[in-house]
C-alpha positions in Angstrom: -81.9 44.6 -20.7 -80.4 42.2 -23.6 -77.2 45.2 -23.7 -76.7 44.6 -20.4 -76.5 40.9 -20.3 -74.2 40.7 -23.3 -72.3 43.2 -21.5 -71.7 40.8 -18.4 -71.8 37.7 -20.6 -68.2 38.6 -22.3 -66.7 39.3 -18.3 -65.0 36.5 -16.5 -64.9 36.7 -12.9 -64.3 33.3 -11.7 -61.2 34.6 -10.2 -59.4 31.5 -10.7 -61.7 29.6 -8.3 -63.1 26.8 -10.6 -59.8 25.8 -10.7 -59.3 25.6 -7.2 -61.9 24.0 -6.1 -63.2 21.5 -9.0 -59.7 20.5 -10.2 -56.9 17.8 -8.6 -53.6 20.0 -7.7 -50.5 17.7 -7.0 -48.8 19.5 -4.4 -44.6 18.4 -4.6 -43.7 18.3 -0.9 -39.8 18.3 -0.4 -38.2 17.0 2.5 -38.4 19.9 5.3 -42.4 20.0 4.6 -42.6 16.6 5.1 -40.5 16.6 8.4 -42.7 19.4 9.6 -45.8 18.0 9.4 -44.3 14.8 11.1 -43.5 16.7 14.2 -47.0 18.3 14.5 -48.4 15.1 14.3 -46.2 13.7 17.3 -46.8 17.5 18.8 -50.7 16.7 18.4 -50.1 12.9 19.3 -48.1 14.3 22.9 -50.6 16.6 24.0 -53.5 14.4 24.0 -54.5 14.0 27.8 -53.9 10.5 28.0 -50.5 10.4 25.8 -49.6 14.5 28.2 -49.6 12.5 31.7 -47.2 9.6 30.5 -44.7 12.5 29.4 -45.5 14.7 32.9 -44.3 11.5 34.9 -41.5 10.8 32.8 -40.3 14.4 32.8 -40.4 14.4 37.0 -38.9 11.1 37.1 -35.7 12.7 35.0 -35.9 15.8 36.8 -35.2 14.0 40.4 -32.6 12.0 38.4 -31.1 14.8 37.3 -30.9 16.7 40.9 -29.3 13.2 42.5 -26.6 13.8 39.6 -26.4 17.7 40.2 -25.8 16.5 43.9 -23.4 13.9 43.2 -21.2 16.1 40.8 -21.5 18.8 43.6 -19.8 15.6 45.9 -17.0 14.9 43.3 -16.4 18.2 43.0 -16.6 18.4 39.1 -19.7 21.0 39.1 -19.6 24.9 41.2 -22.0 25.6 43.3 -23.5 28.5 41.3 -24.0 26.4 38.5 -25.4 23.4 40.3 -27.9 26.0 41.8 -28.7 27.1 38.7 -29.4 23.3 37.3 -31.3 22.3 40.2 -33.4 25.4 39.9 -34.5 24.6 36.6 -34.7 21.3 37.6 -37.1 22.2 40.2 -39.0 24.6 38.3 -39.9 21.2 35.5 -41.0 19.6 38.5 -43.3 21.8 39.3 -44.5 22.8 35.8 -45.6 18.5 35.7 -47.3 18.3 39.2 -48.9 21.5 39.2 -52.9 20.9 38.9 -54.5 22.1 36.9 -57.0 24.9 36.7 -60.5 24.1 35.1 -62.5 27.4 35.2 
């Protein structure tokens, strides 16, 4: 018994993990970290339900903006057809991502 705690007394297996959790590390954050982890707090901040249905409405109300300018450059004649179908499609398509309800299951 006595051989084999000696034996295990002179082995060190903390692994490192003293360190990591009983000890301050000073993390140097550089710019781009920093930048990151400011845009998944607005991310976080955005898709709160309160803060979600202000951006909804102001995303609809840019999307029929949007269509009346489609329709006006169609008018001028500065904008193709083709491509002001293809703007007002994805114009739509916003619209109806934001009104859309939702499905609670």
């Amino acid at each position: 018994m006595n051989k084999y705690f000696d034996k295990n007394d002179m082995f060190n297996s903390n692994s490192r993990i003293y360190e990591g959790f009983f000890t301050e590390t000073s993390e140097c954050k550089n710019g781009l970290h920093q930048i990151l982890e400011m845009l998944c707090l607005l991310l976080r901040s955005i898709l709160e339900s309160s803060a979600f249905r202000y951006v909804k409405v102001a995303l609809v109300a840019l999307s029929l903006i949007g269509l009346i300018g489609v329709i006006g450059a169609v008018e001028a004649g500065s904008l193709g057809m083709g491509s002001a179908l293809l703007i007002g499609a994805v114009l739509v398509s916003v619209e109806y991502l934001c009104i859309r309800p939702r499905h609670r299951g």
